[in-house]
C-alpha angles and dihedrals in degrees: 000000000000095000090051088052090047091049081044089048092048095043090055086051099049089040087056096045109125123256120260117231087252090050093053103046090054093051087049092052097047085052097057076046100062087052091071101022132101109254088214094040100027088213130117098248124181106288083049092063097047092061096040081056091055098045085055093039081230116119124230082250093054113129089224088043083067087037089060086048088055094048088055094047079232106184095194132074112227096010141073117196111213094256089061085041097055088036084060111042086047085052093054098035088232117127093164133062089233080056104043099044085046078058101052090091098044089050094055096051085049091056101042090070105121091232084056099033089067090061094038089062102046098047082053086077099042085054088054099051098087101175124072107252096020109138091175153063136207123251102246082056102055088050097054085041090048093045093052107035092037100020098092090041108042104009088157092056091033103048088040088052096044086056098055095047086053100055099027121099099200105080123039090170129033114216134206098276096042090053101043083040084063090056084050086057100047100048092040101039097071099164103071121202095011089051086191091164097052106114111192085202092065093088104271128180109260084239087062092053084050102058095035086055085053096049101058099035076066085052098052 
């Protein structure tokens, strides 16, 4: 009976040892977690994340609200598992609500940084595939995605391009490379509507060519 009173005696102590910073952090930020996640799926679902975006005043559609989704690595639209939670909230040094929401603007300042941006954009497109194997999105999609995440950076490019996907028959997706060809567009062509330094023979996607051609046959 004694040894069972000894392995009684050290788990109490174990058990009492006091936290480390890490650990509670973590447990801070699993508890934040649990207030938006399903208790079956333990995942944060839909209705999770609409209530996670007011708490924040931010909407689903918010360009930080994908930021915060970046900064997690999350893989699935409309969802956040508690590893990319957890990924997200360490990343922001924020493992309160009050604290994570304080950190939105900063975030966004972080991420407009032309090094970070690139990959912002990109991953915008992963989070809006939301079928395995899907490689592409609708048109309509792609509008709503251009307007939020390049709206505030390039409106000329993106209204004018906006207006050509809608009335082109053509394209019913955009893929990867015409998406991230857009970006291209937009950070190479400086001269907007002229476009004097757009060369059809730099690998464009046939979609760019499209619209350029478009564009100045309005011009003409």
């Amino acid at each position: 009976m004694l040894w069972i009173k000894l392995f009684c005696f050290v788990i109490t102590i174990v058990c009492a040892a006091p936290l480390t910073d890490l650990e509670r952090d973590i447990n801070n930020y699993i508890e934040v977690y649990h207030k938006y996640s399903s208790r079956i799926s333990n995942l944060i679902e839909p209705e999770g994340i609409e209530k996670l975006c007011s708490d924040l005043d931010v909407s689903c559609t918010d360009i930080r609200f994908l930021m915060l989704a970046w900064t997690m690595k999350a893989e699935k639209q409309g969802y956040f598992t508690q590893e990319e939670w957890i990924r997200g909230l360490m990343a922001l040094r924020a493992d309160t609500i009050d604290e994570l929401k304080k950190a939105l603007p900063e975030l966004e300042k972080e991420v407009r940084t032309p090094p970070n941006f690139a990959d912002f954009y990109a991953s915008t497109f992963r989070y809006s595939l939301t079928e395995e194997e899907q490689k592409s999105i609708d048109i309509e999609t792609a509008c709503q995605l251009l307007d939020t995440v390049m709206g505030s950076t390039f409106r000329p490019q993106v209204d004018s391009f906006i207006e050509y996907l809608k009335i082109q028959n053509d394209y019913k997706v955009i893929n990867m490379d015409q998406w991230m060809g857009f970006y291209r567009f937009c950070n190479e062509v400086i001269s907007f509507p002229e476009m004097t330094e757009y060369n059809p023979g730099l690998a464009w996607p046939l979609l760019l060519n499209n619209f350029v051609e478009w564009i100045r046959e309005k011009q003409a």
